[in-house]
N, C-alpha and C positions, 0 to 999 in steps of 0.2 A: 772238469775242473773241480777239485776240493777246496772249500775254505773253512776257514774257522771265524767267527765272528765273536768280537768281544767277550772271551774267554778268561773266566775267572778261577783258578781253584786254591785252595790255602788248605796246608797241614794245622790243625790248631789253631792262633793265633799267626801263623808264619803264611803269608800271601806268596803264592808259589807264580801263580801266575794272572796279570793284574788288566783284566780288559782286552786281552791279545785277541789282535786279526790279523790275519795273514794266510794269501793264498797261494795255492801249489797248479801252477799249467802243467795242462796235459803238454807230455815229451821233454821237460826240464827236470832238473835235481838241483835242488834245495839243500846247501848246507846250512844246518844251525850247529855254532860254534856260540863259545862262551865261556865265562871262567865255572870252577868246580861250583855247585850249585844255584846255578843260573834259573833249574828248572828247565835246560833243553831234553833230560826224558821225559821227562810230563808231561811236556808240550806233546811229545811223540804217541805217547800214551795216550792223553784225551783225544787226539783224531776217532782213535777207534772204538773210543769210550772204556780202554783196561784199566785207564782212570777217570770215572766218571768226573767232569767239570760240576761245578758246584752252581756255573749258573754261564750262560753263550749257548751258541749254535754251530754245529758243523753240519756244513751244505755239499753236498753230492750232487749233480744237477738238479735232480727235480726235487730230491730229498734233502729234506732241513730236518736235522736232528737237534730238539730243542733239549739242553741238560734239566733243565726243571719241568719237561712233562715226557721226556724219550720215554717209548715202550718196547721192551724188550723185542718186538720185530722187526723196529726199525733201526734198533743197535745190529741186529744179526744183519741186517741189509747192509748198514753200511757196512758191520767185519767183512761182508759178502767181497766187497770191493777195495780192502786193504789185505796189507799179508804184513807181518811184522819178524823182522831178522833180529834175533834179542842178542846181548853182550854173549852169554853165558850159554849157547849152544840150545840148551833145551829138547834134545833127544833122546826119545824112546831107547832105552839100555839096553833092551830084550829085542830089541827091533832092529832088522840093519839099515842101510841106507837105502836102500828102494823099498823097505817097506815104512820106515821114518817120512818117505817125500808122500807114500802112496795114500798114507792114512788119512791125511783130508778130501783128498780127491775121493775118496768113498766115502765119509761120515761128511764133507760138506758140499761136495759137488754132486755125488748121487753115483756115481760111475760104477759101472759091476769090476771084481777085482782085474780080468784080465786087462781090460781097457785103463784101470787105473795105473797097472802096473807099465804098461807101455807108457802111459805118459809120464811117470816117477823117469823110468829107465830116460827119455827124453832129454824130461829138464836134471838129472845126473849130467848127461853129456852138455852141456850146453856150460855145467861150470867144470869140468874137465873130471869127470868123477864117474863117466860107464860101468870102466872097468873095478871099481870098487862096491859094486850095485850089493853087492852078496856082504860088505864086510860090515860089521857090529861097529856102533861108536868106541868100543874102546881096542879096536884094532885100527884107528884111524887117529891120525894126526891132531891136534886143535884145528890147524887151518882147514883140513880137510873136512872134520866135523861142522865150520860156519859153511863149510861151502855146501854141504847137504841141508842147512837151516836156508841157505839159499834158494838152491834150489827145491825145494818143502813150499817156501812163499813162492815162488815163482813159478808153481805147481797150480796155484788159488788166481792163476791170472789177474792179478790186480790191478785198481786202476791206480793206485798209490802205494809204491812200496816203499816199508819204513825200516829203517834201516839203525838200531840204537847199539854206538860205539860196536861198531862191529868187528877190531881189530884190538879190544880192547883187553880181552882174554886173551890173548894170543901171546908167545915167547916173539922176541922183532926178528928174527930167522922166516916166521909163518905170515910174518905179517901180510906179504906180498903179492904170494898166491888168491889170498883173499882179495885184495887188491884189484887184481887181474881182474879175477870175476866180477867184479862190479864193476870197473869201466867198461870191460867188454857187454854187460847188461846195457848199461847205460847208454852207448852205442846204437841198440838198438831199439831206443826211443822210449825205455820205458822212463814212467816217471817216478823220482823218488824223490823223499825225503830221507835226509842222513844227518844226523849225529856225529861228530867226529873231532879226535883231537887232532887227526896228520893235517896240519894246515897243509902241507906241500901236496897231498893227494888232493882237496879241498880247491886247490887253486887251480890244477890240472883238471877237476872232472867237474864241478858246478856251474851250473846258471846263474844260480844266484848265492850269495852265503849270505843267511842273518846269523847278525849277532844279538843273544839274548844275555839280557844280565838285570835282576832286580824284578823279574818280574816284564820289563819291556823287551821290546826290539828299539833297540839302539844305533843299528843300522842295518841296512836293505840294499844291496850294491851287488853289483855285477863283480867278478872277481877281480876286471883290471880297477875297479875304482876299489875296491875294498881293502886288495893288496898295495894300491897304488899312491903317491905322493899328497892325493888330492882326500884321502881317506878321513874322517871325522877323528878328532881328538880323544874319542874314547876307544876305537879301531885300532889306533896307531899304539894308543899304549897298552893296547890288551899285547896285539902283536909282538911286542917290546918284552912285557913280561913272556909272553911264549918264548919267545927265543932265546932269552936270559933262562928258562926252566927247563927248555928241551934241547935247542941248537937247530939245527938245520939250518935250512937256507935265511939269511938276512935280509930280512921283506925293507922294503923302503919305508922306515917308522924315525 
């Protein structure tokens, strides 16, 4: 289990995130939703320290990474045990996609190339992308390019995988494919944290969804109660403005 223990960080004057705890079980997914600057990537970002907290703790089992005294081998310990899926793709241009998944598996796992490349080749199939093992990010689709950022983290075996708006770069034709891949991950027990605006995928694939906004967690609910009649007055009209901005399905708000 990961947690994060009373997490603070602030841009300037501006309190981005105000004392936040909140923990991630092993085998669940975690949505955090919220309106636009709530601070749900930050949140996502300080797990792994890509934003260092300004002052909290995140705990790994045995490890407690304190933000006012972390040393840089116990940041690498914990990246050890996360893998992060960013918006924006972030692939090697010169690299194709088996050697884009394969490059950590050599500079952070130790693996000599041939073995690296077998496992690249691996976690390629696993989000539907073998046959694409040879092609360059820019002979690949958007969707297709998150799905090799996918499979890249889930190269790094993680015990937390984080997931920020991952469908967010995407034309809505791509969105799905991605889609795919990650409930079909999530199926198979890994654990994530996600980011996410698709409420409707959000209600389908989470454990749990927090809502973050100001700084707090506002609510913490399972998705039938989150989506549900019984949901908190700030849930209900977050909901309300979502579907008034986006449409989809009419959650009961």
């Amino acid at each position: 289990m990961i947690a994060l223990e009373q997490i603070r960080k602030s841009f300037g004057d501006r309190v981005i995130l105000d004392d936040l705890s909140l923990e991630f079980a092993e085998g669940e997914v975690t949505a955090i939703v919220g309106p636009s600057g709530a601070g749900k990537s930050t949140l996502l970002r300080s797990i792994d320290f890509l934003e260092r907290p300004d002052s909290g703790r995140v705990r790994l089992g045995d490890l407690v990474v304190d933000a006012a005294t972390a040393r840089r081998s116990e940041i690498l310990s914990l990246r050890r045990s996360t893998a992060m899926v960013f918006q924006q793709f972030q692939l090697f241009s010169r690299k194709t996609a088996l050697e884009n998944v394969a490059e950590g598996l050599t500079v952070v796992r130790g693996l000599d190339r041939r073995e690296a490349e077998r496992e690249a080749l691996a976690q390629l199939a696993r989000v539907g992308l073998a046959s694409h093992a040879q092609h360059y990010p820019a002979q690949l689709s958007g969707g297709q390019q998150q799905r090799v950022g996918i499979a890249r983290a889930l190269a790094m075996r993680p015990e937390l995988l984080l997931l920020d708006e991952p469908t967010s770069a995407l034309d809505p034709e791509l969105v799905g494919e991605v889609l795919a891949s990650i409930r079909a991950i999530a199926a198979e027990g890994q654990t994530m944290a996600i980011v996410s605006h698709e409420m409707h995928f959000v209600r389908q694939l989470a454990h749990r969804v927090v809502l973050l906004e100001g700084g707090h967690i506002v609510s913490d609910a399972a998705p039938e109660a989150f989506f549900g009649p019984e949901a908190n007055d700030r849930t209900r009209a977050f909901l309300r403005e979502y579907h008034l901005a986006h449409g989809g399905p009419d959650y009961q708000i």
